[in-house]
CHARMM internal coordinates of N, CA and C (Angstrom, degrees):
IC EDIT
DIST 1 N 1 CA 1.4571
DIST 1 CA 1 C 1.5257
ANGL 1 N 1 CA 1 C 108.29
DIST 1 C 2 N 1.2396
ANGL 1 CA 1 C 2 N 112.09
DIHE 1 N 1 CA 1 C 2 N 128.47
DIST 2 N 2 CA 1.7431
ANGL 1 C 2 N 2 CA 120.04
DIHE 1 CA 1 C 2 N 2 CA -176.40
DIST 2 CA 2 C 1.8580
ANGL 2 N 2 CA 2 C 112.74
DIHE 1 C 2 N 2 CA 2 C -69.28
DIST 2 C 3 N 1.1481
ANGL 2 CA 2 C 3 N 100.07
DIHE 2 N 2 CA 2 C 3 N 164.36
DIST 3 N 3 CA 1.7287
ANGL 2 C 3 N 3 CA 91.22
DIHE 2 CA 2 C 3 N 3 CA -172.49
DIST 3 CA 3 C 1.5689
ANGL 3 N 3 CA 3 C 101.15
DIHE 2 C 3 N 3 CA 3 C -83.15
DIST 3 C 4 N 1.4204
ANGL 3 CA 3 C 4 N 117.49
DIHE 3 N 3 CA 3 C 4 N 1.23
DIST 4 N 4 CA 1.5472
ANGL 3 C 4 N 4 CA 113.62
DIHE 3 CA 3 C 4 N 4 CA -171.63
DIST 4 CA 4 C 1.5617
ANGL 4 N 4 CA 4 C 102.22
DIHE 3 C 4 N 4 CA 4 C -79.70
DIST 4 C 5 N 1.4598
ANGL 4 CA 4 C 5 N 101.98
DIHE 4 N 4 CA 4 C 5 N -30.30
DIST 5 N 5 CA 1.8312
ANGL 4 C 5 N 5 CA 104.29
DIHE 4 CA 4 C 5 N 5 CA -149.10
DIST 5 CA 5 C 1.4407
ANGL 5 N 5 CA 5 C 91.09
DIHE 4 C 5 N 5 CA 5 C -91.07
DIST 5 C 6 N 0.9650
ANGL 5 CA 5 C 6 N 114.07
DIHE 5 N 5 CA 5 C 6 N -19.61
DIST 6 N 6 CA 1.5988
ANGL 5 C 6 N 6 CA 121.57
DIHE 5 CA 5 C 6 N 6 CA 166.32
DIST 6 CA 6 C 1.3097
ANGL 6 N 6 CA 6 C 127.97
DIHE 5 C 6 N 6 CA 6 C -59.90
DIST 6 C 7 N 1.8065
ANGL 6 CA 6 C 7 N 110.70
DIHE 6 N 6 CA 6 C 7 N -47.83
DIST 7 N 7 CA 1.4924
ANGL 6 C 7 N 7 CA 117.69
DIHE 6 CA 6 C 7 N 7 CA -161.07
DIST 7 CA 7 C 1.8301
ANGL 7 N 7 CA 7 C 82.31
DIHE 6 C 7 N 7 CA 7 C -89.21
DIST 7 C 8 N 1.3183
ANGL 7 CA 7 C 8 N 136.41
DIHE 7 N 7 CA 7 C 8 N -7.42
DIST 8 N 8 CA 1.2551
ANGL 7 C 8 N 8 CA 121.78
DIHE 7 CA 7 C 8 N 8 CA -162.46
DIST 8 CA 8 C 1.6835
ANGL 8 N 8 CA 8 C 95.69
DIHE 7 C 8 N 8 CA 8 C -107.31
DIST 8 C 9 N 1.1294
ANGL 8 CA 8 C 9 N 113.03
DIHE 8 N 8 CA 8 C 9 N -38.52
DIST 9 N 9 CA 1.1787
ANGL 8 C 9 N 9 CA 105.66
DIHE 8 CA 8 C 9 N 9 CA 170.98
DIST 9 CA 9 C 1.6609
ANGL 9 N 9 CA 9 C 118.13
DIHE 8 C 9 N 9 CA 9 C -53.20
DIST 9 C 10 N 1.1127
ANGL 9 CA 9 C 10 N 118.84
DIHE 9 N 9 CA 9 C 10 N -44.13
DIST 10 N 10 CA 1.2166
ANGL 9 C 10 N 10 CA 128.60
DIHE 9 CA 9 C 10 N 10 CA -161.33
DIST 10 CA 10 C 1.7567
ANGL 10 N 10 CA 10 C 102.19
DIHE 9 C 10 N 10 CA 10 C -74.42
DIST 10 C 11 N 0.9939
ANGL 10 CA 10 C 11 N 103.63
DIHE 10 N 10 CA 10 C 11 N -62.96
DIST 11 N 11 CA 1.6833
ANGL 10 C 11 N 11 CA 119.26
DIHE 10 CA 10 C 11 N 11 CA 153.45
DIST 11 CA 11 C 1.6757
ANGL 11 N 11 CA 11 C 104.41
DIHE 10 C 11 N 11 CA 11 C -14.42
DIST 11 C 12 N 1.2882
ANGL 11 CA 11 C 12 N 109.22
DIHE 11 N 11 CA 11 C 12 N -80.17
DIST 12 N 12 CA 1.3583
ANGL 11 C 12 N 12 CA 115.07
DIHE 11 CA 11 C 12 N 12 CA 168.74
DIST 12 CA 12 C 1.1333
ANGL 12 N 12 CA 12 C 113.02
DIHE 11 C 12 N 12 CA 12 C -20.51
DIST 12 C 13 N 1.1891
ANGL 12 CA 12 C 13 N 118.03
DIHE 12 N 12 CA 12 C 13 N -75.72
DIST 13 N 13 CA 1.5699
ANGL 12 C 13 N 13 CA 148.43
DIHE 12 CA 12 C 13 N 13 CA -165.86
DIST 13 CA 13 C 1.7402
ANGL 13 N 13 CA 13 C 103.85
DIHE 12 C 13 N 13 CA 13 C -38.38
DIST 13 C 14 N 1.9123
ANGL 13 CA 13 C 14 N 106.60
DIHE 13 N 13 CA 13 C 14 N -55.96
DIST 14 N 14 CA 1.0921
ANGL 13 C 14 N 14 CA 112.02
DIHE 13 CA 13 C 14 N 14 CA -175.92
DIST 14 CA 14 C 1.6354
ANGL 14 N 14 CA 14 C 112.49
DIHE 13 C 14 N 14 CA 14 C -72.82
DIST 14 C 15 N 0.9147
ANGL 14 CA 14 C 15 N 107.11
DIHE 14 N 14 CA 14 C 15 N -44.88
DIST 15 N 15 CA 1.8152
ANGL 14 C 15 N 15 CA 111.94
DIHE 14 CA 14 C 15 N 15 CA 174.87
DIST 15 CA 15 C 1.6217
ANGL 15 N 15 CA 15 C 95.49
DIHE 14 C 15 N 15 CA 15 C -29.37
DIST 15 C 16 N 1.3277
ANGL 15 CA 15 C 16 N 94.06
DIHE 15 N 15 CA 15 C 16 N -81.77
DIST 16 N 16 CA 1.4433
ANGL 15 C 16 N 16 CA 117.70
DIHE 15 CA 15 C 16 N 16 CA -152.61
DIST 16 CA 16 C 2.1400
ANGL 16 N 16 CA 16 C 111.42
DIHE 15 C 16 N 16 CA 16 C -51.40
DIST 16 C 17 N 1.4015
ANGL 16 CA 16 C 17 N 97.89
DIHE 16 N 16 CA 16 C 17 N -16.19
DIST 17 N 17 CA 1.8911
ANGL 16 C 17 N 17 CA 112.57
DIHE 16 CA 16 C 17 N 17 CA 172.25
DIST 17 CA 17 C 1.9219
ANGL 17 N 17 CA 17 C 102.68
DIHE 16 C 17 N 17 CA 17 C -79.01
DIST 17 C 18 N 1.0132
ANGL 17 CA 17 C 18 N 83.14
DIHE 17 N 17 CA 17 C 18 N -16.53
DIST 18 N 18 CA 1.6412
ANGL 17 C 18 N 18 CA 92.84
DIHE 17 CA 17 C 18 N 18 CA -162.71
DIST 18 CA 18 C 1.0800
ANGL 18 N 18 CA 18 C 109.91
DIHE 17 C 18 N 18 CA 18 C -94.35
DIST 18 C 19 N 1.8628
ANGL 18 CA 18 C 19 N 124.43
DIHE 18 N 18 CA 18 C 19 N -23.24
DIST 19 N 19 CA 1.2423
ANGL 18 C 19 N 19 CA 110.86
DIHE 18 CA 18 C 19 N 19 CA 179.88
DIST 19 CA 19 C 1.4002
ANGL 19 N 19 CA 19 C 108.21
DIHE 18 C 19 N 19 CA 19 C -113.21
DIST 19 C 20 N 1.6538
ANGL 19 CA 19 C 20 N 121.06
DIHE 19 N 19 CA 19 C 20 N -5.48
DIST 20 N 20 CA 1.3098
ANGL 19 C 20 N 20 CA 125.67
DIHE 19 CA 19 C 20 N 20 CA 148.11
DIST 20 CA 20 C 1.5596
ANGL 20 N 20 CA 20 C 128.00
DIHE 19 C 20 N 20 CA 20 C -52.44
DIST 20 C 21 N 1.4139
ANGL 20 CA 20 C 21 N 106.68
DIHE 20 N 20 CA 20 C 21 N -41.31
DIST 21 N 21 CA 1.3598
ANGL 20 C 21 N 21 CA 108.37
DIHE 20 CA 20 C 21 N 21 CA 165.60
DIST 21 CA 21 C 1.4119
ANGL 21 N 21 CA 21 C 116.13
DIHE 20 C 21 N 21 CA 21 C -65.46
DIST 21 C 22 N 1.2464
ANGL 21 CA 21 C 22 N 116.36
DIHE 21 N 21 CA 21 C 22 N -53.01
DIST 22 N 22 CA 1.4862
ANGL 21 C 22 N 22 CA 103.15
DIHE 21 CA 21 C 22 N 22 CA -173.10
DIST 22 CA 22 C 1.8210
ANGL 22 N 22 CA 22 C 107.22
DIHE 21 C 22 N 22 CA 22 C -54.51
DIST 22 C 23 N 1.4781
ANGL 22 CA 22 C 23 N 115.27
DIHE 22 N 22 CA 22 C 23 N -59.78
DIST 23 N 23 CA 1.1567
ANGL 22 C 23 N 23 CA 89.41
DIHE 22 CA 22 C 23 N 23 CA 160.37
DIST 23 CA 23 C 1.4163
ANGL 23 N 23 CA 23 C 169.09
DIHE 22 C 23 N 23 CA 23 C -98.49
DIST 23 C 24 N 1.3130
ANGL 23 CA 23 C 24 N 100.80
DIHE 23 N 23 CA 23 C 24 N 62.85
DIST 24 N 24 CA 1.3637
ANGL 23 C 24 N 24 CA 140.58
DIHE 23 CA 23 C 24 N 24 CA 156.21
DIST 24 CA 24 C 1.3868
ANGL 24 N 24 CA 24 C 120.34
DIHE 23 C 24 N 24 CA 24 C -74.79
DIST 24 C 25 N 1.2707
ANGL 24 CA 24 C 25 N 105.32
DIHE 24 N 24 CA 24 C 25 N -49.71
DIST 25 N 25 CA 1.6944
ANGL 24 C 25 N 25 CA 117.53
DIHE 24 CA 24 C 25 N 25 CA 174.13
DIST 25 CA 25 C 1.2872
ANGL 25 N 25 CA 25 C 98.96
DIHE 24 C 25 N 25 CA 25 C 108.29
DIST 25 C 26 N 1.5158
ANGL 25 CA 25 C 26 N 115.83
DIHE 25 N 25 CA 25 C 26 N 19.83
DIST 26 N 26 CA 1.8566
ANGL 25 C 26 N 26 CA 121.55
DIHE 25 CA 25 C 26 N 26 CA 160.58
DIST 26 CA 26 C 1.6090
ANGL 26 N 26 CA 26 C 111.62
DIHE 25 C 26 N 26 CA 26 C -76.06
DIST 26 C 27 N 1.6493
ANGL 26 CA 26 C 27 N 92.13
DIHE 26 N 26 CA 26 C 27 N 140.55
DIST 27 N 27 CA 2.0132
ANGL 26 C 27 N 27 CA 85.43
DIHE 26 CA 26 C 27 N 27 CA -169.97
DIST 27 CA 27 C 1.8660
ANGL 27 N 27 CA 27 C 102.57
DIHE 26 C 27 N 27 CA 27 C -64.31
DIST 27 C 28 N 0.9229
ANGL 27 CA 27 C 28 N 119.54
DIHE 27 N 27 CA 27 C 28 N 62.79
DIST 28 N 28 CA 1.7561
ANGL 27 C 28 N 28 CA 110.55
DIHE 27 CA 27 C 28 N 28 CA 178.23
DIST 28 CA 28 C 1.7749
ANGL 28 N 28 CA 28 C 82.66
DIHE 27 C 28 N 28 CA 28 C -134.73
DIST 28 C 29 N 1.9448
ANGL 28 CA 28 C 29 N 89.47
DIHE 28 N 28 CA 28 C 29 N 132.39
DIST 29 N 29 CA 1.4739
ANGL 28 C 29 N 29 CA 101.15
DIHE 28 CA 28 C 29 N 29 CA -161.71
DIST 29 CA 29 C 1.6880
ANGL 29 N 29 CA 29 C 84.33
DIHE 28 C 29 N 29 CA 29 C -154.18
DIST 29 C 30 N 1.4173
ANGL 29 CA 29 C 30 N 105.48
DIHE 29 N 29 CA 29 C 30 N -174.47
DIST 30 N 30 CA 1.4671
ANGL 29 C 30 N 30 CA 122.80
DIHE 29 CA 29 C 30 N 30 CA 167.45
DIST 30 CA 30 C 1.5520
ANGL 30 N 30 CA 30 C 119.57
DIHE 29 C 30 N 30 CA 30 C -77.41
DIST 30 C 31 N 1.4074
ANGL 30 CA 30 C 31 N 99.30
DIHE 30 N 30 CA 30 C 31 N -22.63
DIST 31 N 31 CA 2.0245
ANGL 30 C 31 N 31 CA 101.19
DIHE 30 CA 30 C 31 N 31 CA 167.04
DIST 31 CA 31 C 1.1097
ANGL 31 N 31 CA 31 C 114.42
DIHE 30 C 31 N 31 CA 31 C -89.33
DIST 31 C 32 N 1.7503
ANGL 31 CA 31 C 32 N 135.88
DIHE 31 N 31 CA 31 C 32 N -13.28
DIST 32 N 32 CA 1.0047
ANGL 31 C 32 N 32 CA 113.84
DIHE 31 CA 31 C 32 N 32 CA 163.95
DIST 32 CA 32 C 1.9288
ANGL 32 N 32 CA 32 C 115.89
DIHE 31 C 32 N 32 CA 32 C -110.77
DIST 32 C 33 N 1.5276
ANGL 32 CA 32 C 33 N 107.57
DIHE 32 N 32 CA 32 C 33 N 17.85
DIST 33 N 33 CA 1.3898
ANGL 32 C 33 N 33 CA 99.76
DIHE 32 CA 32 C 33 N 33 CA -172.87
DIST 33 CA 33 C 1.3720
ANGL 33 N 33 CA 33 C 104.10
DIHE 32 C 33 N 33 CA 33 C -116.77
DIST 33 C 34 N 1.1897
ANGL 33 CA 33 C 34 N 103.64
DIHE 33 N 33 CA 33 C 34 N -20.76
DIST 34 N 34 CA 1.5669
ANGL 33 C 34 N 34 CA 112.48
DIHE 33 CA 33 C 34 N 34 CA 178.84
DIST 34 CA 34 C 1.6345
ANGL 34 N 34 CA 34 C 129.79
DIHE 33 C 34 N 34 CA 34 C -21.60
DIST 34 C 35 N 1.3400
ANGL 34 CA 34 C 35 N 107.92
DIHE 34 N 34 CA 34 C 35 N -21.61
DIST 35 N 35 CA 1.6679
ANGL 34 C 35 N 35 CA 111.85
DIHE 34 CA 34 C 35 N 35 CA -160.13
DIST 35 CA 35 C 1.6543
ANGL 35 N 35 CA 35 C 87.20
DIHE 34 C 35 N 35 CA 35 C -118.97
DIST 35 C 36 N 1.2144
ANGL 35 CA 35 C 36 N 127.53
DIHE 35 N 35 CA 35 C 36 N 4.47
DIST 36 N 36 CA 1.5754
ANGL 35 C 36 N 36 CA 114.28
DIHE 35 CA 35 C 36 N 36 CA 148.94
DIST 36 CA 36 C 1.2796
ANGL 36 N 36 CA 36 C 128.20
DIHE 35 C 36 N 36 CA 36 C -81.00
DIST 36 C 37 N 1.4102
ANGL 36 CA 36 C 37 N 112.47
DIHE 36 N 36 CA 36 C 37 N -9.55
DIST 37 N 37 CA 1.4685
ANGL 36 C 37 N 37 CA 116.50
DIHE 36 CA 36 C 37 N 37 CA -174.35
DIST 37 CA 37 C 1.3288
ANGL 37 N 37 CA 37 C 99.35
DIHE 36 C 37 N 37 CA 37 C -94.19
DIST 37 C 38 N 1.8795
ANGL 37 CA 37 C 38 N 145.93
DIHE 37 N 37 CA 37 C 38 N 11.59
DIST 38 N 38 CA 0.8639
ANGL 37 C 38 N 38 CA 156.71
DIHE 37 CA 37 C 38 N 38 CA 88.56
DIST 38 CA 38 C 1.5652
ANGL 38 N 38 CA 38 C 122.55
DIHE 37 C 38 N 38 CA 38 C -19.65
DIST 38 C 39 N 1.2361
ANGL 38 CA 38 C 39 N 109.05
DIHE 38 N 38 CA 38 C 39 N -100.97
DIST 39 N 39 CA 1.3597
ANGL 38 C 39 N 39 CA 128.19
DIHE 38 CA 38 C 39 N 39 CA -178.37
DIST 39 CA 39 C 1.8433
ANGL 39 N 39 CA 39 C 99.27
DIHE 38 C 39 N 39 CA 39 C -28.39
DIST 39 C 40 N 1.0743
ANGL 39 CA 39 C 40 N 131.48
DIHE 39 N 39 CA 39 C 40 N -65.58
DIST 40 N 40 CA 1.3946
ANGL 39 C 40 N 40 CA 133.55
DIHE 39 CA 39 C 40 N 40 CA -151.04
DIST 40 CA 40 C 1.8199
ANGL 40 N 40 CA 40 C 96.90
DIHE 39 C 40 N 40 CA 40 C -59.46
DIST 40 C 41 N 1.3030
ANGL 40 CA 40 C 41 N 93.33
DIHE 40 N 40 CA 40 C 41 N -63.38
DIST 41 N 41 CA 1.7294
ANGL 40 C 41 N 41 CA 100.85
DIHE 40 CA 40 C 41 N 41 CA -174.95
DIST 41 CA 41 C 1.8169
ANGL 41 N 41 CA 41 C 107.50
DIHE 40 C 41 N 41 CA 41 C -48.53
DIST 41 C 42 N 1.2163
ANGL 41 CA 41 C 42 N 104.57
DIHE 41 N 41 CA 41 C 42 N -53.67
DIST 42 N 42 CA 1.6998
ANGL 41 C 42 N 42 CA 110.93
DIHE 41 CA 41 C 42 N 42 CA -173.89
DIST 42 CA 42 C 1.5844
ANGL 42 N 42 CA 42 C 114.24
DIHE 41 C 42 N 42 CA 42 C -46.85
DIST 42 C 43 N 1.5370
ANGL 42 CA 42 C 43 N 104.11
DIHE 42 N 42 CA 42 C 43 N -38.84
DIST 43 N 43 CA 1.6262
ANGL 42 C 43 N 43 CA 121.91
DIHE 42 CA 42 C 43 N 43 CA 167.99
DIST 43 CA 43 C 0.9696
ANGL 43 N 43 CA 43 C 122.31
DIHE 42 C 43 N 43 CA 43 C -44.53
DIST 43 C 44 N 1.6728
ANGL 43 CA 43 C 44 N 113.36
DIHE 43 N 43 CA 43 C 44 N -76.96
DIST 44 N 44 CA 1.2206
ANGL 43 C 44 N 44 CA 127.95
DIHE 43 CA 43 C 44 N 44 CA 171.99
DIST 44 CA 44 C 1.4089
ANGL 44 N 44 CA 44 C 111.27
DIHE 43 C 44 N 44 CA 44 C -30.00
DIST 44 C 45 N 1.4751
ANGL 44 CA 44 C 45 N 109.43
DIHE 44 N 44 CA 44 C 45 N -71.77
DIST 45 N 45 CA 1.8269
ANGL 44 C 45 N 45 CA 109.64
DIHE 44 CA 44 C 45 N 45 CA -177.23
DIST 45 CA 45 C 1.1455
ANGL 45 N 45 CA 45 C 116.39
DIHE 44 C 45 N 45 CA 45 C -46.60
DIST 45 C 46 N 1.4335
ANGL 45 CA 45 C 46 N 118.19
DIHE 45 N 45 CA 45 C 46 N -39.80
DIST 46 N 46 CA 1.6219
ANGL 45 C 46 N 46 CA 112.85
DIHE 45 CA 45 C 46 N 46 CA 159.25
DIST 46 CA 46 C 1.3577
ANGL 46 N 46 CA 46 C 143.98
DIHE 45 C 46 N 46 CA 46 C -36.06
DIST 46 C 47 N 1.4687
ANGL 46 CA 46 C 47 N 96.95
DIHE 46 N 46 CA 46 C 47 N -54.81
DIST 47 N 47 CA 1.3413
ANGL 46 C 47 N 47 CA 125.33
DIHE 46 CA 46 C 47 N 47 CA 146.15
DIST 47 CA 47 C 1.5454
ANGL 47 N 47 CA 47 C 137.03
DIHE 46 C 47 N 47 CA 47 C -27.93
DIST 47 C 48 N 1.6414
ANGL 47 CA 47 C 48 N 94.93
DIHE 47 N 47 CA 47 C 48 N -46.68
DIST 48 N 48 CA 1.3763
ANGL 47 C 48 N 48 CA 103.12
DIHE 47 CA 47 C 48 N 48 CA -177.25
DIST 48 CA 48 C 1.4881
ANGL 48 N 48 CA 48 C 106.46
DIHE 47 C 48 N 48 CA 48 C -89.66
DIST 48 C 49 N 1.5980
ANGL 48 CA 48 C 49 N 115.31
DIHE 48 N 48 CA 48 C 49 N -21.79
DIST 49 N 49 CA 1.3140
ANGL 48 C 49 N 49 CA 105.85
DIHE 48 CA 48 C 49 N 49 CA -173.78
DIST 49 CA 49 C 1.6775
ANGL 49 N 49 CA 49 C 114.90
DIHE 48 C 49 N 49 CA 49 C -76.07
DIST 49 C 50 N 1.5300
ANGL 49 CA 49 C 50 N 103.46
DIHE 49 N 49 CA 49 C 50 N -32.88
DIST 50 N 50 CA 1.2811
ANGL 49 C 50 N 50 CA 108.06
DIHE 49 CA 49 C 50 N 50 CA 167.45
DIST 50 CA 50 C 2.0843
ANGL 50 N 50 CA 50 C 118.06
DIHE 49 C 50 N 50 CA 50 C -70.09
DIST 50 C 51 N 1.0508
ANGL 50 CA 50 C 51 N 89.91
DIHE 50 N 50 CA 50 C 51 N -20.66
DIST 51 N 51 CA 1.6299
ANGL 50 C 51 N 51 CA 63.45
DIHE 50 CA 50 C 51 N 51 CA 177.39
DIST 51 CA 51 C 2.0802
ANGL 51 N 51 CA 51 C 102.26
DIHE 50 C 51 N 51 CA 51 C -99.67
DIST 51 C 52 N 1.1316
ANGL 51 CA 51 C 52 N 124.35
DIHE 51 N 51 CA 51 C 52 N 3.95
DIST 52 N 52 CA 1.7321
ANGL 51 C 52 N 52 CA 114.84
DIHE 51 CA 51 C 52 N 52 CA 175.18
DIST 52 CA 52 C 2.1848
ANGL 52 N 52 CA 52 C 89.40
DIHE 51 C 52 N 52 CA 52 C -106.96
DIST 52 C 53 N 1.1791
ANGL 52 CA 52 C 53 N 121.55
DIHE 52 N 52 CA 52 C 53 N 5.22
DIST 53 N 53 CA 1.2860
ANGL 52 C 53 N 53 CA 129.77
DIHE 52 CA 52 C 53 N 53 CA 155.40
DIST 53 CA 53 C 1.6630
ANGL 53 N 53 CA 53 C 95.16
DIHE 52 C 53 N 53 CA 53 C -3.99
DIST 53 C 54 N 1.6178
ANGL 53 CA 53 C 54 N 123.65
DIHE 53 N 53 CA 53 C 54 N 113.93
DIST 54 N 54 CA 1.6093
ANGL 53 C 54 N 54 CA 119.71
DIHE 53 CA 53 C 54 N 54 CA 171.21
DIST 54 CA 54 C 1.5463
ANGL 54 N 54 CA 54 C 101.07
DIHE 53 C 54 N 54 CA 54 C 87.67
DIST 54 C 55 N 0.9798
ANGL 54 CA 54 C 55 N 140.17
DIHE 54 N 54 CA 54 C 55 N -22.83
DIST 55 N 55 CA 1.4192
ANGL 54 C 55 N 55 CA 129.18
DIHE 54 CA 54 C 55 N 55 CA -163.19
DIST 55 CA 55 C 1.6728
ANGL 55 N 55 CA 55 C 91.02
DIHE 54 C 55 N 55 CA 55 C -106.03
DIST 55 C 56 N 1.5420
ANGL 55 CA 55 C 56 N 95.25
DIHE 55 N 55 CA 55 C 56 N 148.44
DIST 56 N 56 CA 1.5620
ANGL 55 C 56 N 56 CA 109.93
DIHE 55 CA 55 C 56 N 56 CA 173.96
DIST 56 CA 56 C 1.6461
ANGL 56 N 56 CA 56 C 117.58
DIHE 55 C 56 N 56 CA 56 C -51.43
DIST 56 C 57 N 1.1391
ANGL 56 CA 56 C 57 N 109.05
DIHE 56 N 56 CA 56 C 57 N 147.59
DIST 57 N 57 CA 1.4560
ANGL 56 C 57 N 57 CA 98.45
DIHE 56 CA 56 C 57 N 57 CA -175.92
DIST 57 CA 57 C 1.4925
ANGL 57 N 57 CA 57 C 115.01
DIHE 56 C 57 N 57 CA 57 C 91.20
DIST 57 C 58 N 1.1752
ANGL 57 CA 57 C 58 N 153.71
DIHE 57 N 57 CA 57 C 58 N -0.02
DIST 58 N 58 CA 1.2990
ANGL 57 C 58 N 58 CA 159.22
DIHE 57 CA 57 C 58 N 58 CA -97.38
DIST 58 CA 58 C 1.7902
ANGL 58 N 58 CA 58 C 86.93
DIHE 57 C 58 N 58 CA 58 C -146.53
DIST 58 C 59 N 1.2203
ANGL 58 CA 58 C 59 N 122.99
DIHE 58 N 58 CA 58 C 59 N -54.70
DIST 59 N 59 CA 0.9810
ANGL 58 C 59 N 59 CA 122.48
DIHE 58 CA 58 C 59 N 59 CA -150.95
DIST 59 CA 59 C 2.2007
ANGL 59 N 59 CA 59 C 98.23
DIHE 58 C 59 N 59 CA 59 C -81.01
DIST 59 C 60 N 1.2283
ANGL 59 CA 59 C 60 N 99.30
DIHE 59 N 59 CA 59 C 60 N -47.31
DIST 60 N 60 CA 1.1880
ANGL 59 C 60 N 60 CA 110.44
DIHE 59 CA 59 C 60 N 60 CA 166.80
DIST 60 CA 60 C 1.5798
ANGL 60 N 60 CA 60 C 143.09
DIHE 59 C 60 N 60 CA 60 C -34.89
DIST 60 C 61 N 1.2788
ANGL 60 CA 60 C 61 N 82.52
DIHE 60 N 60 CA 60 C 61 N -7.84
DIST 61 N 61 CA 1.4735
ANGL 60 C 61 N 61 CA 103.54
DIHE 60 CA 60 C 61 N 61 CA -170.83
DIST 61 CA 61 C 1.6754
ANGL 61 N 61 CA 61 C 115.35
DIHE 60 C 61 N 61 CA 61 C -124.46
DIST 61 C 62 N 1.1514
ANGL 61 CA 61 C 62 N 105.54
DIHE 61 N 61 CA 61 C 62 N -17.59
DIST 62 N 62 CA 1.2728
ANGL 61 C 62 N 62 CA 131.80
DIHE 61 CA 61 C 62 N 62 CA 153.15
DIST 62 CA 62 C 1.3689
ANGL 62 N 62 CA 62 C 144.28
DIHE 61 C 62 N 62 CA 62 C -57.51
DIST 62 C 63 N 1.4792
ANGL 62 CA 62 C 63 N 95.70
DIHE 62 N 62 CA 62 C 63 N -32.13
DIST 63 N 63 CA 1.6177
ANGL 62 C 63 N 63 CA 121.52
DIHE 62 CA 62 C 63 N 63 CA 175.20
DIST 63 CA 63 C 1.6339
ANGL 63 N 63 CA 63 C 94.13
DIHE 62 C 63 N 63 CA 63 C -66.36
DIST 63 C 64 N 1.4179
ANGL 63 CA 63 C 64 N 102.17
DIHE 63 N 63 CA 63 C 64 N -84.60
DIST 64 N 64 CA 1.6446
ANGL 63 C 64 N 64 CA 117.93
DIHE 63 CA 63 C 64 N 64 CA -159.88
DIST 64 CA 64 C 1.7864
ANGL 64 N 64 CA 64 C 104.41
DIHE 63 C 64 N 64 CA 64 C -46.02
DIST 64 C 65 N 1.1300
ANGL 64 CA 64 C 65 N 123.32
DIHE 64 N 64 CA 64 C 65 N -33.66
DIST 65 N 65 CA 1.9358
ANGL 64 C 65 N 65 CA 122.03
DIHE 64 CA 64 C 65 N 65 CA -177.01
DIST 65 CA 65 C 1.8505
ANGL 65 N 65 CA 65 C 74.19
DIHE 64 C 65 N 65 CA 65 C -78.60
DIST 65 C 66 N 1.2734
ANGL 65 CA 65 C 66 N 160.26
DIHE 65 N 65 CA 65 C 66 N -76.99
DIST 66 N 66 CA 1.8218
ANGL 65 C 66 N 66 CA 139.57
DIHE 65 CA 65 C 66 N 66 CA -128.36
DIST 66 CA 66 C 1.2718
ANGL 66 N 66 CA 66 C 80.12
DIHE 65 C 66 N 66 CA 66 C -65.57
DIST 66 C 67 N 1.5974
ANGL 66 CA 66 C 67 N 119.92
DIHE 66 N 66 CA 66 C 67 N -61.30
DIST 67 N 67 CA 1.9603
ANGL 66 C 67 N 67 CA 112.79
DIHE 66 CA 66 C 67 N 67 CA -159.18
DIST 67 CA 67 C 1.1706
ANGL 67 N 67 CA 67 C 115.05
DIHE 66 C 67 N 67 CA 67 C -59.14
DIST 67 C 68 N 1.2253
ANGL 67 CA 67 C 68 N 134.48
DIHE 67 N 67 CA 67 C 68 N -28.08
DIST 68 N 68 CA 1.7274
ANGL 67 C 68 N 68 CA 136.91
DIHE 67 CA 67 C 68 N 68 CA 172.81
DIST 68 CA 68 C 1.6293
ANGL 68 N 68 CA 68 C 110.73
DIHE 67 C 68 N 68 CA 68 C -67.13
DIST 68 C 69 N 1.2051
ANGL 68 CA 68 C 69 N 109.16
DIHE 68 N 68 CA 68 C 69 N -52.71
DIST 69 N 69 CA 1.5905
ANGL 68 C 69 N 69 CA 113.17
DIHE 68 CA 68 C 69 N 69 CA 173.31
DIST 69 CA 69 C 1.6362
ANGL 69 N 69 CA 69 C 117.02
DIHE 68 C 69 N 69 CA 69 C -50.97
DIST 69 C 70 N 1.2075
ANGL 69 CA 69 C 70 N 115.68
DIHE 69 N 69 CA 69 C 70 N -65.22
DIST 70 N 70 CA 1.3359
ANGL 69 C 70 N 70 CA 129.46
DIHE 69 CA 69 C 70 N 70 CA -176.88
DIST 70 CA 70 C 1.4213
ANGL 70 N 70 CA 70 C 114.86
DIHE 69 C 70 N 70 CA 70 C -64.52
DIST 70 C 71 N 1.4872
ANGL 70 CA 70 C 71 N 136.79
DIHE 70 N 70 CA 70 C 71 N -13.95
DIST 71 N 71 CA 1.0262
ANGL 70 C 71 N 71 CA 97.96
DIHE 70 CA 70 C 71 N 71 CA -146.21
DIST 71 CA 71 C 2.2168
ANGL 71 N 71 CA 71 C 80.03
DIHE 70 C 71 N 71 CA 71 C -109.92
DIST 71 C 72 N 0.8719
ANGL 71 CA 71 C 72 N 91.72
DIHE 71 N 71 CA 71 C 72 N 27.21
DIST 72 N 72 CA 1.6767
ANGL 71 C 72 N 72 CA 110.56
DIHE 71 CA 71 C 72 N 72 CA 163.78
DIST 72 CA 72 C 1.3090
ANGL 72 N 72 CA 72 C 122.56
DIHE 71 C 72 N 72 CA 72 C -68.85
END
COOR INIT
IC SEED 1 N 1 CA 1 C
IC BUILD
């Protein structure tokens, strides 16, 4: 299984907790969740850069997870 079909699945996963809660009538909404749909992706790429750590390409992947995090 590829790390894409993974991070999208999971993605899925989180959407879909998020819009069950809201309707529930729990205060978790799009004004207060909004900056995970940041945070999660920026991670992941983090993630990936640390585990191909030394291998070509390494740095590349690194960029796009700092700009997702930060620009919060």
């Amino acid at each position: 299984m590829s790390n894409w079909r993974l991070f999208w699945g999971v993605f899925a996963i989180i959407i879909g907790i998020i819009l069950t809660l809201g309707q529930l009538g729990l205060p978790v909404g799009w004004g207060n969740s909004w900056p995970f749909l940041l945070l999660v992706p920026g991670l992941f790429f983090w993630g990936l850069y640390y585990a191909k750590k030394g291998q070509a390409g390494g740095v590349g992947i690194l960029m796009p997870g700092t700009v997702t995090i930060t620009t919060e």
